[in-house]
N, C-alpha and C positions, 0 to 999 in steps of 0.2 A: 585519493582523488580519483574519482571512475571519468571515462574517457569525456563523457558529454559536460563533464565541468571541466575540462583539462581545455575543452574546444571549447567553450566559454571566456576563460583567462585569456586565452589565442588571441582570442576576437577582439579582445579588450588591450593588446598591445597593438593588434594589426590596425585597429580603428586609431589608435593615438597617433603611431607612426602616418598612417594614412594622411591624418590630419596635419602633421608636424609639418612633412616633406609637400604637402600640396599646398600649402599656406605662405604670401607673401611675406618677404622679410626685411624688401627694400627700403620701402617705405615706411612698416612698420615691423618694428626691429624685435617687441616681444610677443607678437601675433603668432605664430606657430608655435611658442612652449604655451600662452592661455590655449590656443585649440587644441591641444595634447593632454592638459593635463584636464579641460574641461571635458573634452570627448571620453578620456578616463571614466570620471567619474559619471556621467550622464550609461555608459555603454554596462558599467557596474550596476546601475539601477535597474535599465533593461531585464538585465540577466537576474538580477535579484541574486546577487553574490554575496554580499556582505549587508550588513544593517544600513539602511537609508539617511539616519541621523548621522552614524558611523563617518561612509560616505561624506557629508557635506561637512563635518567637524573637519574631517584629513583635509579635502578640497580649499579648505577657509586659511588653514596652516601653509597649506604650499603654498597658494597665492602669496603668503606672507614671507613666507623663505626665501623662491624667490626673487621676493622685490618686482613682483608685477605694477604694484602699486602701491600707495602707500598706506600705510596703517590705518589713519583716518579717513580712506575709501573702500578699503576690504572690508572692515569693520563698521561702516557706516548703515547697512540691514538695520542695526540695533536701535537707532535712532529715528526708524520712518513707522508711520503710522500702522505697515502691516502688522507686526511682529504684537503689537500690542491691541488691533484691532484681533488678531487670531486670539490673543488670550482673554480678551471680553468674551469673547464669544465662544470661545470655550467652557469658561464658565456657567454660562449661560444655558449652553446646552446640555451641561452636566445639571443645573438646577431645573430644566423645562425637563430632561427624563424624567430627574428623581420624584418630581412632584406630579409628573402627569399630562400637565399643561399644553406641552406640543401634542401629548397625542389626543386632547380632549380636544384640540381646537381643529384640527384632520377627521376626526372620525365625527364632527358637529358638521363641518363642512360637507361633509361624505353621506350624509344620511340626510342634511337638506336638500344634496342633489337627486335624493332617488334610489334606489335596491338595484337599479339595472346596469349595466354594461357601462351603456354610455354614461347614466348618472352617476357611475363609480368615476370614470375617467376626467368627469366634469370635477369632481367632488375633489380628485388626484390635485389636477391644474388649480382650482382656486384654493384649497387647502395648503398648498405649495407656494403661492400667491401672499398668503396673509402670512404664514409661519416664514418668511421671506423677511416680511417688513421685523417679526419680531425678533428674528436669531440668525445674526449676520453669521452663520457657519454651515454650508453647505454639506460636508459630512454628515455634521450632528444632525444636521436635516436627514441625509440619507438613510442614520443608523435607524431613525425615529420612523418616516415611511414604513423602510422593509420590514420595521416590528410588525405592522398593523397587515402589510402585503400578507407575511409570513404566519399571519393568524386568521385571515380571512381562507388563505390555501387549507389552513386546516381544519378551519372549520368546517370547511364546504366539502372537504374530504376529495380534494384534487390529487389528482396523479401530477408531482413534483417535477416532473419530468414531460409533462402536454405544453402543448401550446397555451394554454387559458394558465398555467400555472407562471410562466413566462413570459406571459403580456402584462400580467397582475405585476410583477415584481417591476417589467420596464416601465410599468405607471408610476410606483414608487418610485423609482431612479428620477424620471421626467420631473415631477412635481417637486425634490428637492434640485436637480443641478439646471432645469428651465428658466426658472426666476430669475439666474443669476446677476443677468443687470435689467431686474424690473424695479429697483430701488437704487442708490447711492450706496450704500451700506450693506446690498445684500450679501456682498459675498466678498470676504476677506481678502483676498489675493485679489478682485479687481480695484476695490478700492487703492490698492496700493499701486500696481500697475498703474491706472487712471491718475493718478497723482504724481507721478514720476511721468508721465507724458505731459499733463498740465503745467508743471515743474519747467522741463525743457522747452513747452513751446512760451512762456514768460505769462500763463492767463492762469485764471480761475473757475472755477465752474460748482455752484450751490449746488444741496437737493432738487431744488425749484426749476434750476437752469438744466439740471441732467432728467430730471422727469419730462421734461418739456421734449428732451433728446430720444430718449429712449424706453417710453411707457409705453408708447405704442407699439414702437416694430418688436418691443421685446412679449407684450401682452400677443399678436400675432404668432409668437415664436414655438410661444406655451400653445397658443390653438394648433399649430401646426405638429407638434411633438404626440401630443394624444391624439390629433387625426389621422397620424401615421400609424399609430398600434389599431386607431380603429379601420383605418380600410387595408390594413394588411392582416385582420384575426380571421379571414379564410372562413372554417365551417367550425372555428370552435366558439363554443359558449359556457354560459355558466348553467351548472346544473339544474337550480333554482334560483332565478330571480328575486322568488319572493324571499326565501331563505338571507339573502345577503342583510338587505334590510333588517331584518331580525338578528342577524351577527353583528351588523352593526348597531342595532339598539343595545346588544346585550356587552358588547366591549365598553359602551359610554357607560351603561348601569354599572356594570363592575369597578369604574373611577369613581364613584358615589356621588355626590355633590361637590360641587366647586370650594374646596377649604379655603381657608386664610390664607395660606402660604399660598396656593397660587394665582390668589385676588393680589399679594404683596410682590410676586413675580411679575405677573400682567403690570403691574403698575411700575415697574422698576425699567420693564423694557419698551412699556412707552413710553417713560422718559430719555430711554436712551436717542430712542427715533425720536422723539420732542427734540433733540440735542440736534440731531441732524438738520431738522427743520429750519430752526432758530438760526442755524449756525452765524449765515448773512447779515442778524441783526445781534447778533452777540459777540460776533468775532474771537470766540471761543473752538478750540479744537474742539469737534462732538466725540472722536474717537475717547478722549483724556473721561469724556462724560462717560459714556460707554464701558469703560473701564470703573469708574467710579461705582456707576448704579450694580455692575455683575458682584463687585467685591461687596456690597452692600447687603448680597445672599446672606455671606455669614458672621450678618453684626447680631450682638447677643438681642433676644427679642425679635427678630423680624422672624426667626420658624422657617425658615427656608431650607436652608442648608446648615452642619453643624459644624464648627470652626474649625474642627482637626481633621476632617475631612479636607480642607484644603493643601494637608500635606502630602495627600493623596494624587492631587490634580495632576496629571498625565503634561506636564509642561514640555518634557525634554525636547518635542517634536517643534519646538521653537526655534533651535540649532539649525533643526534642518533646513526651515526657512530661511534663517538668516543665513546659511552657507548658501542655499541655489539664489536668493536675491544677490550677493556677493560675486555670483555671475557676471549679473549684468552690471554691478559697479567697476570690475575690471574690464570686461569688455569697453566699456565707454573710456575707460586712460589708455588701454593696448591700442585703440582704433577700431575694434572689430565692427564696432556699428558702422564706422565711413566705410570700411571697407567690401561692409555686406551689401550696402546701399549704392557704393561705386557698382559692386558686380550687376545688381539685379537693373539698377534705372536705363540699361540699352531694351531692357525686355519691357521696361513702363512708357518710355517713351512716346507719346504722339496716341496714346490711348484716351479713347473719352474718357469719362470721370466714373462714368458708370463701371464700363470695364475695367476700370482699373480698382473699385472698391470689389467687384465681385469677383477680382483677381486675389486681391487681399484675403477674402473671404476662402479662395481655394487653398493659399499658403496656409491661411491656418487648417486647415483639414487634413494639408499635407504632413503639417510638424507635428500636430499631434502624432499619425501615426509613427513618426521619425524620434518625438521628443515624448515628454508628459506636458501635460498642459501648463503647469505649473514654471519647467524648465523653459517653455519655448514661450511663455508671456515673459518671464526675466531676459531672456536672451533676444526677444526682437522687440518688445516694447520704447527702449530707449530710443531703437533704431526709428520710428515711425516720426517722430519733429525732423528729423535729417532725411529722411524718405519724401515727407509734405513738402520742405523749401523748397530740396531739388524736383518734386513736380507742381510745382507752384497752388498746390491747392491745400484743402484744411486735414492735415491727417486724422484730425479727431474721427469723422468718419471713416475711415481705411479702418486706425485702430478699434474700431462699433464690431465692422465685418469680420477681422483677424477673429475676434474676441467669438462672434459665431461660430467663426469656422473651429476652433478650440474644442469649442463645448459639442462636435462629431465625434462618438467614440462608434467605432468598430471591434475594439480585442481589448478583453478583459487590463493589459500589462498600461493598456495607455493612463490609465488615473486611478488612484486611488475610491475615489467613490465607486465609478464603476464596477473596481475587483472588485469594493464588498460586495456589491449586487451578486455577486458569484459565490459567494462562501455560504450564502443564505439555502444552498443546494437546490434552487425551487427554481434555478433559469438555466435552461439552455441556451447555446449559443446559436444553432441552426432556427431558434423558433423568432427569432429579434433581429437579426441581421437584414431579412426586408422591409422589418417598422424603419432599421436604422439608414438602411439606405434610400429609404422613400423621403426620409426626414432632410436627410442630408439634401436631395434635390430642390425637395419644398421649399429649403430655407436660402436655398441659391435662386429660385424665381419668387421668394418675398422679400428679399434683399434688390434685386432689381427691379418688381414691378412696385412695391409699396414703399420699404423704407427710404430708397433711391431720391423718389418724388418727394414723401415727405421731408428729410432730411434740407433737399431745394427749397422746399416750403417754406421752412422757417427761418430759412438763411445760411445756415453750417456748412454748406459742402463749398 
């Protein structure tokens, strides 16, 4: 073990202890062994010590040892809509590579907008936009981008290492993790979050009803993410304008014509979204649908996907899900949510509504860099119906803002899609960091001057 992993391990006793001995007991009696053994495992990801599915297997067993809660709340992950809306959409996005589909319908997007700068970035956002509504998995979205980022760098024969090589790539990133609630279904992990807060506060909310919520400020969000790479690209450009345009005609000619199998995809995954739609006058889960149409890849005859290939399918990363949701279903029997919501409501107190949603908005900016995004929507999501009562207002909007402020990355360790953007070697960190921080303010003055009012508008806040 060399010394900087020895100070790793350290860190990861010193944080649990930290946590054990500063954690209330009085009141709640098994609060300090969940914040030790969660700060554990959260401080392990951090450092990237051990495998991440690893991690949340042990984390799912302790909680079970023991006896934080009981069996049928530890284990309850397994039962809610994510875990299976991830594996639709897994699927999914394993049959939009294979066949071509996501990236014929990005680089169709990408060459109606134009050969230039800004027509690429336009091309990013609404390509990003439609590939949204078809493949609820923000990953598979990312991996599908930076192919196309990653091919355009080399066509054009960029230095991997400039600024124009690293704006290209933050357009990818933008155009799959921006979307993420411009639909109901976009993105797997909000869906489930969103449903677990709907859950607690005793309502419901359709496609219909959350588009009404969130098309807009979220459509803003995406113009704001690509305004930020464009008034932060300084004095770099692309070599040739014209040239791009030609790179992109010649990626779409290399997919040849639109085959069978991905006219029989397209049609699979608008019925998925058709499921979403209907849902209010069918009272059908859309997720169960969703599921139904991806497994449908590889029925003998449809030419999609081939059967045995499906023993292939990369599932185990499902574990991990259900261990970090398994978070927040302990949390909610230890107390941690009253008792997070006890500590902060002297700081919300007596604040208008504005500031207190674009206060929302800052915790989450903060937890990201503290948590993953993923760990810090299980771990404060529950919190926000107990956060609303005690400040008498609707938290669905608080939980809108959290949910922005999330989607702030600054350093590669905060998310997973981000680090891939890194492994693609074509981005530096110095050349993004003022798109990312320009981004970040943008979205703290379109949260107050635009979604604010509108959110009043229609009633919600």
């Amino acid at each position: 073990m060399t010394r900087s992993h020895a100070l790793k391990w350290l860190s990861v006793l010193l944080t649990a202890s930290l946590f054990h001995a500063l954690a209330p007991n009085d009141t709640y009696a098994n609060l300090p062994l969940y914040l030790a053994l969660t700060a554990t495992a959260v401080t392990i990801w951090v450092f990237d010590l051990l495998p991440a599915v690893f991690v949340a297997a042990v984390l799912t067993f302790c909680y079970l040892i023991t006896n934080l809660a009981t069996p049928e709340v530890i284990l309850s992950p397994w039962t809610t809509v994510l875990i299976w809306t991830t594996f639709g959409a897994a699927i999914f996005g394993e049959a939009m590579e294979q066949t071509g589909l996501a990236k014929r319908v990005a680089l169709r997007c990408m060459l109606l907008t134009g050969g230039t700068f800004r027509g690429m970035l336009i091309g990013f956002g609404a390509g990003g936009i439609i590939l949204g509504l078809l493949l609820a998995s923000g990953f598979a979205r990312t991996v599908i981008f930076c192919a196309i980022g990653a091919g355009i760098i080399q066509a054009l024969e960029l230095d991997t290492k400039s600024r124009m090589s690293s704006l290209i790539m933050l357009g990818c990133f933008f155009a799959a993790a921006a979307p993420t609630m411009q639909f109901l279904h976009t993105s797997e992990t909000f869906i489930w979050a969103y449903s677990i807060l709907l859950k607690n506060l005793g309502i419901s909310v359709d496609f219909w009803e959350f588009l009404s919520h969130m098309f807009l400020p979220n459509l803003l969000y995406v113009i704001i993410c690509f305004a930020a790479i464009y008034l932060t690209r300084g004095s770099a450009r692309l070599p040739d304008e014209n040239a791009l345009k030609q790179i992109l005609r010649t990626r779409l000619k290399e997919l040849g014509p639109m085959n069978t199998a991905e006219k029989r995809l397209l049609i699979l995954a608008l019925l998925s979204v058709l499921g979403f739609m209907l849902e209010p006058l069918t009272g059908l889960n859309a997720v169960w649908g969703l599921c139904l149409a991806a497994l449908s890849c590889y029925l003998p005859g449809m030419g999609i996907m081939r059967a045995e290939s499906f023993t292939r399918l990369n599932i185990i990363f499902l574990v991990f899900i259900a261990g970090c949701m398994s978070m927040g279903a302990v949390a909610g029997a230890v107390g941690a949510n009253k008792w997070a919501v006890a500590a902060i409501m002297p700081n919300l107190q007596g604040l208008p509504p504005t500031a207190g949603i674009v206060c929302s908005y800052a915790a989450g900016v903060i937890a990201n860099l503290l948590l993953t995004p993923f760990a810090a929507t299980v771990g404060f999501t529950p919190a926000f119906a107990e956060l609303g009562r005690e400040m008498a207002v609707n938290p669905v909007p608080l939980f809108y803002a959290f949910q922005f402020g999330l989607d702030q990355y600054f350093f590669p360790y905060e998310g997973v899609m981000f680090l891939y953007l890194f492994t693609t070697g074509c981005v530096t960190l110095k050349h993004i960091l003022p798109a990312l921080g320009l981004r970040t303010v943008l979205t703290a003055v379109m949260i107050a001057a635009a979604a604010v009012p509108y959110w009043n508008m229609i009633g919600i806040m």
